[in-house]
MARKOL-671193 format. One line per field, with one value per residue: residue number from 1; residue in three letters; x, y, z of N, C-alpha, C in turn. Coordinates in nm, 2 decimals, always signed. Layout:
REM residues N
seq = NUM ...
type = ALA ...
n_x = X ...
n_y = Y ...
n_z = Z ...
ca_x = X ...
ca_y = Y ...
ca_z = Z ...
c_x = X ...
c_y = Y ...
c_z = Z ...
//
This chain:
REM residues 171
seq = 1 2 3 4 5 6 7 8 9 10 11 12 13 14 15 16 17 18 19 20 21 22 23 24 25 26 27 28 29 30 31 32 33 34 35 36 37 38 39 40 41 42 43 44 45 46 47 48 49 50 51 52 53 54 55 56 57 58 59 60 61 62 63 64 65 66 67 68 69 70 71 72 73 74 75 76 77 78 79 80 81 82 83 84 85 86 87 88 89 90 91 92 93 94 95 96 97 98 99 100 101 102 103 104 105 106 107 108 109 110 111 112 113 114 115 116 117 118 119 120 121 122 123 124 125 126 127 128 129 130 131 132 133 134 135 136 137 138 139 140 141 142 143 144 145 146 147 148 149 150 151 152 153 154 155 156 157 158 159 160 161 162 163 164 165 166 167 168 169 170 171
type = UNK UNK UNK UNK UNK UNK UNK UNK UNK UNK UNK UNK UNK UNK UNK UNK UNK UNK UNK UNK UNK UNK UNK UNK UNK UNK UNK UNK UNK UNK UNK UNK UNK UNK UNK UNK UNK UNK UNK UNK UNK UNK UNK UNK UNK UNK UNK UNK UNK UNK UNK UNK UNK UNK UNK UNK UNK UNK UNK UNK UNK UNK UNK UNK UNK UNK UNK UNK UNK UNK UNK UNK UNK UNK UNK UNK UNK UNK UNK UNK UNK UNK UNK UNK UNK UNK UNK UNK UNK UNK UNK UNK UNK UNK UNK UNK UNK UNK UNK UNK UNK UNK UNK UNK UNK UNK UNK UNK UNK UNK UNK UNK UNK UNK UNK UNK UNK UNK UNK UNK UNK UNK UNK UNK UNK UNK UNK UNK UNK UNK UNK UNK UNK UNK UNK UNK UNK UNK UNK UNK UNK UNK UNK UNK UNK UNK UNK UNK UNK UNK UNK UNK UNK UNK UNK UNK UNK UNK UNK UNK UNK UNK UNK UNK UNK UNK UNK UNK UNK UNK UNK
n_x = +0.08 +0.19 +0.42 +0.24 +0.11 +0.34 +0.43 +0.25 +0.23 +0.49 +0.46 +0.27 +0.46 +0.64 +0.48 +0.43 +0.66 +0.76 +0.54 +0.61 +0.90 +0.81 +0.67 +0.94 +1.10 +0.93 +0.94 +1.23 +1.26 +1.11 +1.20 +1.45 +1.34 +1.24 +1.53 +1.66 +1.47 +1.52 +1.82 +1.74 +1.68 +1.92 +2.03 +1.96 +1.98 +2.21 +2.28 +2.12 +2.30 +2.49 +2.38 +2.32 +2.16 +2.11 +2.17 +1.93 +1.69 +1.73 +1.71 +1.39 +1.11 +0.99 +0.73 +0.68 +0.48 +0.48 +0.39 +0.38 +0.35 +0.01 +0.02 +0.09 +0.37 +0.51 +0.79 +0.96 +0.90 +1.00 +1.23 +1.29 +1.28 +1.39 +1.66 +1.67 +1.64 +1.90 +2.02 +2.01 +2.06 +2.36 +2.49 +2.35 +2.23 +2.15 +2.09 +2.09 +1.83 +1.65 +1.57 +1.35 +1.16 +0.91 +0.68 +0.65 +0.72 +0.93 +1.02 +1.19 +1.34 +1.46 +1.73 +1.80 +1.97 +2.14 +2.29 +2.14 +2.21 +2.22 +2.06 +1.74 +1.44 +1.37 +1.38 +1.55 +1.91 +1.97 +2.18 +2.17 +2.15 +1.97 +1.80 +1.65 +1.35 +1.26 +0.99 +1.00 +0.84 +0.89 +0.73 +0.85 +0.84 +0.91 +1.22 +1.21 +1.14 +0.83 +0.62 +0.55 +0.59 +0.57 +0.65 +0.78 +0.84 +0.84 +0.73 +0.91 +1.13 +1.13 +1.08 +1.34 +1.51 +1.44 +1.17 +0.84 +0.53 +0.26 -0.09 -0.38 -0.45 -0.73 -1.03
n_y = -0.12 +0.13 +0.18 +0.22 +0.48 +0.62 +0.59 +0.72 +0.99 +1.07 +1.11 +1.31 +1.51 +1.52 +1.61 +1.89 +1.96 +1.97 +2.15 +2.41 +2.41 +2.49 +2.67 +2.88 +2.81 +2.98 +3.25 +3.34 +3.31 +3.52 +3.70 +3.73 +3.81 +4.06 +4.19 +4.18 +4.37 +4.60 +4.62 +4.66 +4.92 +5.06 +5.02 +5.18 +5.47 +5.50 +5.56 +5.73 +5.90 +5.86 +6.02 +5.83 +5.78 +5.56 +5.32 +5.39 +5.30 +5.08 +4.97 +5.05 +4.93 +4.85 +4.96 +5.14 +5.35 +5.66 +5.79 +6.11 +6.42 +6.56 +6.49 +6.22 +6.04 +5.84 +5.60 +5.70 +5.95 +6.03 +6.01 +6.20 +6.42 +6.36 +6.45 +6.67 +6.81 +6.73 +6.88 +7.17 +7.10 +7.04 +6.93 +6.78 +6.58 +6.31 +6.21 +5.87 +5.79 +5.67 +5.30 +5.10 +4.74 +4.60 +4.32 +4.36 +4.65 +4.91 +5.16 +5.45 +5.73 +6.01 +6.30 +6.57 +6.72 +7.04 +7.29 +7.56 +7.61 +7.54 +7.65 +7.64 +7.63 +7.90 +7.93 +8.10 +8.03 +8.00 +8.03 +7.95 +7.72 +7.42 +7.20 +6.97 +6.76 +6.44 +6.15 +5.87 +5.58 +5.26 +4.99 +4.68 +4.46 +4.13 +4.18 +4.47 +4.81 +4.90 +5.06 +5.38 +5.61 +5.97 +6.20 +6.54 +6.82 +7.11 +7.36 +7.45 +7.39 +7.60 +7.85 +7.83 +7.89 +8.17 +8.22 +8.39 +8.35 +8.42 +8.54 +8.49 +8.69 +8.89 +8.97
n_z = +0.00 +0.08 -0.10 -0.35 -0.31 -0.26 -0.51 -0.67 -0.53 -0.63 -0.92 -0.91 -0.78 -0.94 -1.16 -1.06 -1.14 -1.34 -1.49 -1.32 -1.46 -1.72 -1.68 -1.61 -1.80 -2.00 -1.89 -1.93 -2.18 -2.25 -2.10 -2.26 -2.48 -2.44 -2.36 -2.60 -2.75 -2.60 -2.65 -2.90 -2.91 -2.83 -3.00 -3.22 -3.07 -3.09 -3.38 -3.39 -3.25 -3.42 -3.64 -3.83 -4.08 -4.25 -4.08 -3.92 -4.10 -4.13 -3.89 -3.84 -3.92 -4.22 -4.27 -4.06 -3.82 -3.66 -3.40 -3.39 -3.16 -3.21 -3.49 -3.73 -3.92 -4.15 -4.25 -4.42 -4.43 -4.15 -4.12 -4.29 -4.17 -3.97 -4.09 -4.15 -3.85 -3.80 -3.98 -3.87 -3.61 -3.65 -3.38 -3.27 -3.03 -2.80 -2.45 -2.29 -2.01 -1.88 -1.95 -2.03 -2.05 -2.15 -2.26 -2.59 -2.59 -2.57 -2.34 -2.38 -2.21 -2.20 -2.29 -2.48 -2.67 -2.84 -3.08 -3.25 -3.54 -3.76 -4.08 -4.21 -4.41 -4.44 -4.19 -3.97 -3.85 -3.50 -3.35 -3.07 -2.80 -2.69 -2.48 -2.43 -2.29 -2.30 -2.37 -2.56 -2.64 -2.79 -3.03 -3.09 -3.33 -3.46 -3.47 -3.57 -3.52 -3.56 -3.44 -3.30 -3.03 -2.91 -2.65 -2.58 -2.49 -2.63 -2.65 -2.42 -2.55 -2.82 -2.67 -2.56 -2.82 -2.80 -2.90 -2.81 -2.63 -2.74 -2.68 -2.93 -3.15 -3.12 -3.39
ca_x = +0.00 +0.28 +0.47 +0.12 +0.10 +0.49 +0.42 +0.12 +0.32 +0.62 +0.39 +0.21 +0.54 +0.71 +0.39 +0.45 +0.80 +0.72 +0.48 +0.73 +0.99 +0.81 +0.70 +1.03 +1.15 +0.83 +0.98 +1.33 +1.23 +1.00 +1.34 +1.55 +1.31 +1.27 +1.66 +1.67 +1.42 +1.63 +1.92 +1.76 +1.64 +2.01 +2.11 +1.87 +2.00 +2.32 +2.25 +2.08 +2.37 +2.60 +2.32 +2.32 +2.03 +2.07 +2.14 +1.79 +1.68 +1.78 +1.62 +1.31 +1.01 +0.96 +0.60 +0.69 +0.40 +0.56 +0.31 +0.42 +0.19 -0.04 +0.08 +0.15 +0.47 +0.53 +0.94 +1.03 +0.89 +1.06 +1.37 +1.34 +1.24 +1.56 +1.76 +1.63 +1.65 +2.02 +2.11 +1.91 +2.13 +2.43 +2.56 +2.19 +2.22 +2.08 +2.15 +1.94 +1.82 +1.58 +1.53 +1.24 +1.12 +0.75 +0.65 +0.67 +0.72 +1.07 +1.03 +1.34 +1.34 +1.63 +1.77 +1.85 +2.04 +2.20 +2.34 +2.06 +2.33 +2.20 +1.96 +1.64 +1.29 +1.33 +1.40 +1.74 +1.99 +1.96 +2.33 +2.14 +2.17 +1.88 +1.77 +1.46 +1.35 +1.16 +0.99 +0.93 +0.72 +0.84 +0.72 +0.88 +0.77 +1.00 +1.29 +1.23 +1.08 +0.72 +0.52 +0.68 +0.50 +0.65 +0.64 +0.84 +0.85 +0.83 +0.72 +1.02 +1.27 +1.08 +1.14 +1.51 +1.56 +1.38 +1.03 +0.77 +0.38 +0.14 -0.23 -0.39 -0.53 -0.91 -1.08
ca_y = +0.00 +0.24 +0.16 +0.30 +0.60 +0.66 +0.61 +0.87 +1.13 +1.10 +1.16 +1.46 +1.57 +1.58 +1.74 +2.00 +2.02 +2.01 +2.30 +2.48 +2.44 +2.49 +2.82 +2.92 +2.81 +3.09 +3.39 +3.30 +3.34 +3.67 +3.79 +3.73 +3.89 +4.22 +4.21 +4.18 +4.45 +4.71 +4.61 +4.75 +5.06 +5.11 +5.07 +5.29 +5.52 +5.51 +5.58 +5.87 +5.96 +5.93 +6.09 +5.75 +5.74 +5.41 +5.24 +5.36 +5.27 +4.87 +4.96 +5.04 +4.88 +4.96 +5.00 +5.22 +5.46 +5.74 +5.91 +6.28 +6.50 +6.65 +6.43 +6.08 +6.03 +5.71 +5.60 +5.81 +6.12 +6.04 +6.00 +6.35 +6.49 +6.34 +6.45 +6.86 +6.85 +6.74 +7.06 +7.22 +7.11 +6.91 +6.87 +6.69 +6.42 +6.26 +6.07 +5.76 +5.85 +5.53 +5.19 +4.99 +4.70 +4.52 +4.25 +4.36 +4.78 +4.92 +5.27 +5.49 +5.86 +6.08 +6.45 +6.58 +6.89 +7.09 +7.36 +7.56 +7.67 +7.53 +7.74 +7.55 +7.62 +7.98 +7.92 +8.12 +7.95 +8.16 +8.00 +7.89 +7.61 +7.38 +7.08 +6.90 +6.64 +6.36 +6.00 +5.75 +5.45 +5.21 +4.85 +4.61 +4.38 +4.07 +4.25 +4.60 +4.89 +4.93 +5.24 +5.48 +5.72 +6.06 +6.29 +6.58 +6.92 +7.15 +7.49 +7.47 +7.45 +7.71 +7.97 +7.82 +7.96 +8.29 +8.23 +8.42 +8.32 +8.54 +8.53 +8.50 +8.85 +8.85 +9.01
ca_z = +0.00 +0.08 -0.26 -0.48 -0.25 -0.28 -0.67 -0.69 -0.52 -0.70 -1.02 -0.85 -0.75 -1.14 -1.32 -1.05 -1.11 -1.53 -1.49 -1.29 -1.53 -1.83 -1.65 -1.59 -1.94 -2.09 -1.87 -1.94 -2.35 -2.23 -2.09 -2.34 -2.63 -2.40 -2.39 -2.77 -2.80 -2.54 -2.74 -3.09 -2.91 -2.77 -3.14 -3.27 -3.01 -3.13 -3.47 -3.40 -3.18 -3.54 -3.74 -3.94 -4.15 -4.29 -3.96 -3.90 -4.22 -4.12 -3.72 -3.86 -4.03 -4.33 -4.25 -3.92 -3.79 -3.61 -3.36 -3.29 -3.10 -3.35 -3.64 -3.76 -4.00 -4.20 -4.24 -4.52 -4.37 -4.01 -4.14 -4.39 -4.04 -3.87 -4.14 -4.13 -3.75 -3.81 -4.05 -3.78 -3.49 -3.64 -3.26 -3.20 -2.94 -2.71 -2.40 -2.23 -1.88 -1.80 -2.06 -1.98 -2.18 -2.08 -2.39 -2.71 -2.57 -2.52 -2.31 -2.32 -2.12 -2.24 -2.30 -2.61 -2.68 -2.91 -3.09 -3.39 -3.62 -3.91 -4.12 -4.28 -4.50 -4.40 -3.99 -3.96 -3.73 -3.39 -3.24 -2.93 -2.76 -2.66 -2.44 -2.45 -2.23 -2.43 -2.38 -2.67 -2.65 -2.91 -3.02 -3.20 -3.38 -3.59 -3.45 -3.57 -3.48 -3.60 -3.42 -3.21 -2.94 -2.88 -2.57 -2.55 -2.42 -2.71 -2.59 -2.38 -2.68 -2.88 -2.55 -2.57 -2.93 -2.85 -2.93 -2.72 -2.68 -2.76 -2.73 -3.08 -3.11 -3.17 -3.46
c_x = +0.09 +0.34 +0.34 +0.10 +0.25 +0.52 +0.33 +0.20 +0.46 +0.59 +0.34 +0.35 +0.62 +0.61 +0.42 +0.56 +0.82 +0.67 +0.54 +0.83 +0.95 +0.75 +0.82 +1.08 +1.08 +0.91 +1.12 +1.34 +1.15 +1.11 +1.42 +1.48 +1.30 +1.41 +1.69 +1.65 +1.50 +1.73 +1.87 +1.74 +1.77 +2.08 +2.06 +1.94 +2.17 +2.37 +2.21 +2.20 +2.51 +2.56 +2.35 +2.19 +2.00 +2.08 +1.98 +1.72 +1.65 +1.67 +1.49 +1.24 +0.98 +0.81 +0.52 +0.54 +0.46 +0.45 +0.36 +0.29 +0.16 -0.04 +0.14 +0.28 +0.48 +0.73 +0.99 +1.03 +0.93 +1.19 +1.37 +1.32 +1.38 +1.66 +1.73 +1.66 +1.85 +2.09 +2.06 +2.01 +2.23 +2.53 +2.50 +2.28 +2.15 +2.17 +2.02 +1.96 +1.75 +1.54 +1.44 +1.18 +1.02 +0.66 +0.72 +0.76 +0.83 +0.98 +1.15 +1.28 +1.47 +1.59 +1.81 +1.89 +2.14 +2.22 +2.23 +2.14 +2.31 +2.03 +1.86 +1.45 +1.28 +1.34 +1.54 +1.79 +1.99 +2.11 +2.27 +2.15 +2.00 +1.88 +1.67 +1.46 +1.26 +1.13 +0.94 +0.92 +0.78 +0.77 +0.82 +0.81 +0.91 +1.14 +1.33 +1.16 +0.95 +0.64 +0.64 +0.58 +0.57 +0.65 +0.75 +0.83 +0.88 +0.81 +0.85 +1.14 +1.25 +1.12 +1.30 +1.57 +1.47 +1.24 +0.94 +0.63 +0.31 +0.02 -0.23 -0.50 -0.70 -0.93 -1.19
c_y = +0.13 +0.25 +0.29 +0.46 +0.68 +0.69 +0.75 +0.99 +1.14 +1.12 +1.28 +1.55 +1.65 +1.64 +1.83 +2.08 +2.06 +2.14 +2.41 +2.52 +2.48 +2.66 +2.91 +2.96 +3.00 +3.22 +3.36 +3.36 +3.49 +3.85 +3.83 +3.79 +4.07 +4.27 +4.25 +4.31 +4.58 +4.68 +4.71 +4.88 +5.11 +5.11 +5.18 +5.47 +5.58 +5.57 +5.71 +5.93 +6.02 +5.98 +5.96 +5.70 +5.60 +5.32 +5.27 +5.26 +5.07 +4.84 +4.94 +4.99 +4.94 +5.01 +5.09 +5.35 +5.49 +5.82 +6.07 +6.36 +6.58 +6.57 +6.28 +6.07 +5.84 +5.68 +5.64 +5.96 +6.13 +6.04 +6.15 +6.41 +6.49 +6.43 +6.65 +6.91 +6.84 +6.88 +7.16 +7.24 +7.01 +6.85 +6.78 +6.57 +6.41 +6.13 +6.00 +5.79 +5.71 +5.45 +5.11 +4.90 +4.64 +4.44 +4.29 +4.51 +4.84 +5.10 +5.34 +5.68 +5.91 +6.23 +6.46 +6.71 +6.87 +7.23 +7.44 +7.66 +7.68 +7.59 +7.61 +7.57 +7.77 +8.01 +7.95 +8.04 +8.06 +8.12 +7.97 +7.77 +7.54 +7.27 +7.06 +6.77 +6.55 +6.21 +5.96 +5.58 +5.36 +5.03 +4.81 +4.46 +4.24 +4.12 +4.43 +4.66 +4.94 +5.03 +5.29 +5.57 +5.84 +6.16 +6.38 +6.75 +7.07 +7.29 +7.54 +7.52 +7.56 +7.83 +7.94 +7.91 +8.09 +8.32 +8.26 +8.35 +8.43 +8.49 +8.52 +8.63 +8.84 +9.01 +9.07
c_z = +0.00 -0.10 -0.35 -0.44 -0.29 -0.46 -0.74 -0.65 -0.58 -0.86 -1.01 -0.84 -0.91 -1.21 -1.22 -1.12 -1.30 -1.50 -1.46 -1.39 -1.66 -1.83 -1.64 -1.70 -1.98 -2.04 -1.89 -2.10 -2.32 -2.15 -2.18 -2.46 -2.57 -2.39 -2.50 -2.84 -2.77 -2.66 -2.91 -2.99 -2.86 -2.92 -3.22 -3.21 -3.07 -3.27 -3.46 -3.35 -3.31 -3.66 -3.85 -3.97 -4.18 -4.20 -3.95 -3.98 -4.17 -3.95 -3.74 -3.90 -4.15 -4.34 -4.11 -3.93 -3.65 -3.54 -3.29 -3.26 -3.26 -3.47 -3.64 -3.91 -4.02 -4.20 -4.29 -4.45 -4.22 -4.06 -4.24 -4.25 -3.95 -3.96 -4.13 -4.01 -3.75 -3.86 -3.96 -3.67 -3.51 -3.53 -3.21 -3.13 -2.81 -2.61 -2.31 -2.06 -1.82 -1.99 -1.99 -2.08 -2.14 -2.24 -2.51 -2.72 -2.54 -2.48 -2.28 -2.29 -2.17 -2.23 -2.44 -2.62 -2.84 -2.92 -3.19 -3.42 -3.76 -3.96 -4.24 -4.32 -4.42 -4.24 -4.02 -3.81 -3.65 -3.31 -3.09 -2.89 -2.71 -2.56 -2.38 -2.37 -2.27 -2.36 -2.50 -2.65 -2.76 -2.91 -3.15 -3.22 -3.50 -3.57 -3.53 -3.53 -3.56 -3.55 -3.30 -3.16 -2.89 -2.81 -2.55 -2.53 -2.55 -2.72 -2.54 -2.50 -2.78 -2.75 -2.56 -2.68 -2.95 -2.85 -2.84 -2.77 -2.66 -2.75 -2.87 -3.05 -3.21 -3.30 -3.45
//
């Protein structure tokens, strides 16, 4: 009688210890793809950091949706965007302040500064300096970057290079 009892729980005992492990295994793989994903967004990072378009180019999807406040950009017109802000401020950079990765979602928090030196569509360069405090949201997807969320402080850097607010004067 002991024997079948001693057999039953030593069955009980291994599906726990299966379940267990095959839980373990799942977050183990759930770590290692949010690692993966941090990793592109620290290459991404880097890329911007050497004004390398075509590294983006390879980061991104080619089917990237870019949310900026006010406005959605597709990957052609995020990257002509990157490349205007560059003639704009070719000291542009950025550094990472917090990386967070949760499923599919990489969150990175940075600073971004520069120099606006370079003149563009009628916006003279004013030699000021700037820094903007920014979060973006991205996902990936397949190992690239597919949408992108963009919070950043924008009023501020307009007051940096001069720009007053006015009322809009009524009619």
């Amino acid at each position: 009688m002991i024997l079948p009892l001693a057999l039953i729980l030593c069955v009980m005992v291994g599906c726990q210890d299966k379940a267990a492990l095959d839980e373990l295994e799942e977050f183990r793989a759930q770590a290692a793809l949010e690692d993966a994903n941090k990793a592109l967004v620290v290459r991404l990072a880097d890329a911007y950091q050497s004004h390398d378009i075509e590294a983006m180019r390879e980061i991104y999807s080619p089917d990237l949706l870019s949310h900026i406040p006010q406005q959605d950009f597709r990957l052609e017109e995020s990257l002509e965007s990157m490349k205007q802000q560059f003639v704009m401020f070719p000291d542009w950079n950025a550094s990472t302040e917090d990386l967070f990765a949760k499923g599919d979602k990489v969150v990175w928090r940075g600073i971004t500064r520069g120099t606006h030196t370079g003149d563009i569509e009628g916006f003279p360069a004013t030699g000021k300096k700037i820094e903007q405090s920014a979060n973006i949201i991205f996902r990936v997807e397949n190992g690239r970057i597919v949408e992108e969320w963009f919070e950043y402080d924008n009023l501020s850097t307009y007051q940096q290079l001069g720009f007053e607010l006015k009322p809009k004067e009524e009619k």
